[in-house]
N, C-alpha and C positions, 0 to 999 in steps of 0.2 A: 589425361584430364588433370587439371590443377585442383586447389583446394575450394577455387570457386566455380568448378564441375566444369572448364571450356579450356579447349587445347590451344597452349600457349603459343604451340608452332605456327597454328593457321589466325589463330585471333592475337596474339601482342597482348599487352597487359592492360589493354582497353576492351579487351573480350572482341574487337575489332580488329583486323587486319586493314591499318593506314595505306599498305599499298595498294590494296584494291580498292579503296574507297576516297572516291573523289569530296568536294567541299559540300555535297548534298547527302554525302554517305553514300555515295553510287560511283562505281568507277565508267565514265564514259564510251572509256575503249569497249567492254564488253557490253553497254545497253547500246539500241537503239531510242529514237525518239523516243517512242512507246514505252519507254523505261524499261524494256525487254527483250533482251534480244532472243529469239528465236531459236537461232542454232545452238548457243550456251545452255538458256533456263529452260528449254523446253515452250508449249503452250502454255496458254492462263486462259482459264475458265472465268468469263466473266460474271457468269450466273450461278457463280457458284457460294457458296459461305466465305465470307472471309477468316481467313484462317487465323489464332488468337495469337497474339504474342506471348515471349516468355517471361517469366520473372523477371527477369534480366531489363528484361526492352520497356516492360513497364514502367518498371522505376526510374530510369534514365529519360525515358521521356519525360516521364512526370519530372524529376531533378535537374533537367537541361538549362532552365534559366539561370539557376542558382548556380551550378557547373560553370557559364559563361561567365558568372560575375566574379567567381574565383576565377577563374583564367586570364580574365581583366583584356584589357581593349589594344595590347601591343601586338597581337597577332591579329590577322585577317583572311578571311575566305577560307581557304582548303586547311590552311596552317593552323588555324583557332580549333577547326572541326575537327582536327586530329588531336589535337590537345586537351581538348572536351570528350573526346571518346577516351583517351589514356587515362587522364581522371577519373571519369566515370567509373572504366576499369578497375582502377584501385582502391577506389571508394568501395567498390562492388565485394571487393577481393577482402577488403578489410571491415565489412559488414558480417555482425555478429548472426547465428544461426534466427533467433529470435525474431532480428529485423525484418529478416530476410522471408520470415516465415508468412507474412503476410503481403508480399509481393507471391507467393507462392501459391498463395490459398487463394489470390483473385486468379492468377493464371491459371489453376485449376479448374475455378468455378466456369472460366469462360472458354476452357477447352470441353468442358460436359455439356456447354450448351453448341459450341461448336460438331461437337460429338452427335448430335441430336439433331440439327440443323443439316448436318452432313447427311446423316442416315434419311431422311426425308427428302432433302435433294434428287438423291440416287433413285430416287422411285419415280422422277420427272423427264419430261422429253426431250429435255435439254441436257440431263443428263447422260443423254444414250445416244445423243446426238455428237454430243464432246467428246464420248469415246471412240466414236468411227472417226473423229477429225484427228483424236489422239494417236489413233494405230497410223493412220495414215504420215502422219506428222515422221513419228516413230520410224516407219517403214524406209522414210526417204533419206531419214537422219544414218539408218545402219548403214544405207547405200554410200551414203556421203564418206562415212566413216573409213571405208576401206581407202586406203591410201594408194593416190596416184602411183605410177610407175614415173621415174626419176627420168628416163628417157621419152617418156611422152612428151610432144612438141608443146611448147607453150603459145596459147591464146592471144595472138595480139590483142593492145589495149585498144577500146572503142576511141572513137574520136572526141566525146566527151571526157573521157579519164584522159587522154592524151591532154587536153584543154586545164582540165582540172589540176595534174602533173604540174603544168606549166604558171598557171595561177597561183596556185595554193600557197608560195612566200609570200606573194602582194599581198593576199587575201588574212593572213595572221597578221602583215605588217600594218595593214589598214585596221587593227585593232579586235578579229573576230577570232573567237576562243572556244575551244571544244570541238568535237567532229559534228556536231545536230548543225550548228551555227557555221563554221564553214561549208560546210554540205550544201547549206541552203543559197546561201550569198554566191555558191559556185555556181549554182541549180538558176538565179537570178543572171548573173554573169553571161553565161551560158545563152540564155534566153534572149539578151539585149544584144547579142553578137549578128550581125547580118550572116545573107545563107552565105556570101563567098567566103566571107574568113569561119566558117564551121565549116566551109568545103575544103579547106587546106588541112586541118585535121582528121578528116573524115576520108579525105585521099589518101591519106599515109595509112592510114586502116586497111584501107582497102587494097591497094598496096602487098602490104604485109600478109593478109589474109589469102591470096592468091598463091604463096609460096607456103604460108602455114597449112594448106589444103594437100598439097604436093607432098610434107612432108606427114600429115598425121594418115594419107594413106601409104606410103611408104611402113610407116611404122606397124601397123595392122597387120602386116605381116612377118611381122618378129615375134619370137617366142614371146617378151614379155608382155607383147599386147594378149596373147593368146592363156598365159598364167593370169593376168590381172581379168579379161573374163569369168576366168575358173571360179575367182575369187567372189565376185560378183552374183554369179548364177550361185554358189554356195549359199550366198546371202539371201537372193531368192527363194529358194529353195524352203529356207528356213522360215521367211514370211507365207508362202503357204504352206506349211506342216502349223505355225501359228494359227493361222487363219482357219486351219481343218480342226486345232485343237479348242478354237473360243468356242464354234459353233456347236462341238459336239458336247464342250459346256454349258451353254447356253440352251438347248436341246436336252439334254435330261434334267435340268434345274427346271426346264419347264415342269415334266412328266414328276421329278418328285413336288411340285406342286398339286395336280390331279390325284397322285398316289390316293396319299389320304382317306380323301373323301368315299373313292372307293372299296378302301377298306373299311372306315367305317358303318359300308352298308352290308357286307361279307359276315363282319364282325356279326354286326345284328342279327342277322336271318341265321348264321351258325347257333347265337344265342337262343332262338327263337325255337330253332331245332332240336337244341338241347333238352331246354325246358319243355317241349310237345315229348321228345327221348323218353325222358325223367318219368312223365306224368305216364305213360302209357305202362312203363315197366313198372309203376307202380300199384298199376290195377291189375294186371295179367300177377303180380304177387300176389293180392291181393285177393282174388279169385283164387289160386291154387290154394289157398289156404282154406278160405271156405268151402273150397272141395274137399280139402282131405281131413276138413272136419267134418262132414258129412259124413264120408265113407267109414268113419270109426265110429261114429252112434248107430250107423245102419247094421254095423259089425257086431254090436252091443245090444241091440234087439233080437237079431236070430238068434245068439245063443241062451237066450232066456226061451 
């Protein structure tokens, strides 16, 4: 961490890393549409609180116009937006404690309330519904994880990607930019093609698939199809011992719920028992005493 708390390896001196971050502060490659991609970020909870920004983020949003106007009008798109986050950065970096201290005390205030928001959330049906989407999400992403065997046959491409392949120069040279945007104008392309010229691609697919079938059962019976199972069922494995572990959590968090209550009715009637205890041993004392004041006056009359 530097002296303005953000590691200069992954964020540059804009507190941002320019390489990942396209001309919206989003690198393309890794979002989908959705602004999300899936297999990188994870899910997003739509019901959920929005999470508070940092000191950091505040201020630059709030400073962004002013940022542009020092940057001035010779750069544009991606280029300006990398310039404006460098800036910001060093503005940020050369911001006295003081300043800083009240960008700090608003992200504060709005993470206590996120804090609170959150906690509240968690007690909803949607919240306990995003979890089984989460594990699930989770579950498939470990699977993915384990990495192919180098000798497994590779998938021929669909007759669409084969098209898409073949398109995709025209398609940038006819002026379309980013992956959302060609994706879609291929998706359009695609669509306006008759069936016989989508049947010349979709042949070669087919094609190919016939021989990739030959060979990925051939492979099935190689050691490394038979390791790279191993590997697989490990990972299984591990998602039910999870699964055995949530529930058995889930399950006594219930019961220390109930606890309580029945102790304190335990509690009580022990109390109750004490004090009936208390009061009885205090009259059977009570009584002997008056006994064996008796038996000393009645002692004290016969020998008179």
């Amino acid at each position: 961490m530097g002296s303005s708390g953000i590691n200069a390896e992954y964020m540059g001196s804009s507190g941002i890393n320019a390489e990942y971050m396209g001309s919206s502060g989003i690198n393309a490659e890794y979002m989908g549409s959705s602004g999300i991609n899936a297999e990188y970020m994870g899910l997003r909870d739509e019901n959920a609180p929005k999470r508070p920004l940092s000191s950091y983020m505040m201020w630059s949003q709030s400073a962004r116009d002013q940022l542009a106007k020092e940057v001035g009008n010779d750069l544009e798109g991606r280029d300006k937006s990398v310039a404006i986050m460098k800036l910001a950065g060093v503005k940020w970096g050369e911001m006295s404690d003081g300043d800083k201290e009240k960008w700090e005390t608003k992200s504060a205030k709005a993470k206590k309330k996120y804090t609170k928001a959150m906690d509240a959330y968690k007690q909803t049906d949607e919240y306990a519904e995003f979890q089984k989407l989460k594990v699930k999400h989770n579950n498939k992403s470990a699977l993915k994880a384990v990495a192919e065997p180098e000798g497994k046959p590779k998938r021929p491409a669909s007759g669409y990607m084969r098209f898409m392949q073949k398109e995709r120069s025209k398609i940038v040279s006819d002026g379309f930019e980013g992956i959302s945007a060609i994706g879609k104008e291929a998706g359009r392309r695609w669509g306006a093609l008759s069936d016989a010229k989508k049947d010349k691609f979709q042949q070669a697919y087919r094609d190919e698939m016939e021989d990739y079938n030959k060979d990925i059962e051939e492979w099935k019976a190689t050691d490394e199809y038979a390791e790279y199972q191993d590997e697989l069922k490990a990972v299984r494995q591990k998602i039910k011992k999870d699964a055995k572990r949530r529930r058995s959590e889930e399950a006594s968090s219930e019961e220390s719920v109930e606890r309580p209550k029945k102790r304190a009715k335990t509690s009580k009637s022990r109390s109750r028992s004490k004090s009936k205890g208390k009061g009885k041993s205090k009259l059977k004392k009570a009584k002997g005493k008056r006994s064996r004041s008796r038996s000393k006056s009645g002692k004290g009359k016969r020998k008179k």
